[in-house]
C-alpha positions in Angstrom: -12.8 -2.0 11.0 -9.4 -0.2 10.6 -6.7 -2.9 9.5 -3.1 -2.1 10.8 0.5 -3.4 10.4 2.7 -4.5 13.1 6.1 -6.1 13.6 7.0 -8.8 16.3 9.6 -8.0 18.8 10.4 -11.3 19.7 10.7 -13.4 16.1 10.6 -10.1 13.9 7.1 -11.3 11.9 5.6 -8.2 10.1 1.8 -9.5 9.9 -1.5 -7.0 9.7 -4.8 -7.7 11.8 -8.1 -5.9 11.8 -8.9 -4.3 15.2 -11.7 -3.9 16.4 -11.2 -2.2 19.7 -8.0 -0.5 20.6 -7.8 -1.8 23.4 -7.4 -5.1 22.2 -4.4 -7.4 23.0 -2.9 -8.0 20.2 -0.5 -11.4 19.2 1.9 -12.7 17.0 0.4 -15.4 14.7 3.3 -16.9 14.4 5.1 -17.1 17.7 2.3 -15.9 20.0 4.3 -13.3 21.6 2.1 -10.2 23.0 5.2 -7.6 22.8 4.4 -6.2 19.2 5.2 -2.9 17.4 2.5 -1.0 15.6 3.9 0.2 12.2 3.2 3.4 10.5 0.8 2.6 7.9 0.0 4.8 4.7 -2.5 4.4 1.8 -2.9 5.1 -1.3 -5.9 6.8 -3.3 -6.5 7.0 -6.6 -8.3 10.6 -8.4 -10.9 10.4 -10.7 -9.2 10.5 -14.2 -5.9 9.6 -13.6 -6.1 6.3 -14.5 -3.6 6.1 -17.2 -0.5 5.3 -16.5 1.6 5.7 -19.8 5.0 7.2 -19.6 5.5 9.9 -22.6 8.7 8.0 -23.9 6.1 5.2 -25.2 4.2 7.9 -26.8 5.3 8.7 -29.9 4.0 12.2 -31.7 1.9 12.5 -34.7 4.5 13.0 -37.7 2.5 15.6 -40.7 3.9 15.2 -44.0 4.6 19.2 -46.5 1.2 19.8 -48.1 -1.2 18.0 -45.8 -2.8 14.8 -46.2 
């Protein structure tokens, strides 16, 4: 069941509601009004493996001493 985004025309109310048909009526839950906007919706993924999230200026680099250790 797709969830989507919508703005009220009348009071302006940004809400989300999970529609099960399209050709469903929907309403404002806060002022009732039927004269909505369906919002452009985008999502976000996440790839295997890229699950770190360090930036390289909090990585410092190894520092190797003349003549080993």
């Amino acid at each position: 069941m797709p969830l989507f985004e919508f703005d009220c025309v009348e009071c302006g109310e940004p809400f989300e509601k999970l529609v099960r048909n399209s050709s469903a009526e929907i309403v404002c839950p806060a002022c009732g009004s039927s004269q909505v906007k369906k919002k452009l919706s985008t999502f976000a993924s996440k790839i295997a493996g890229s699950g770190s999230s360090l930036s390289t200026s909090a990585v410092s680099a190894p520092t190797c001493s003349p003549g080993g250790l």
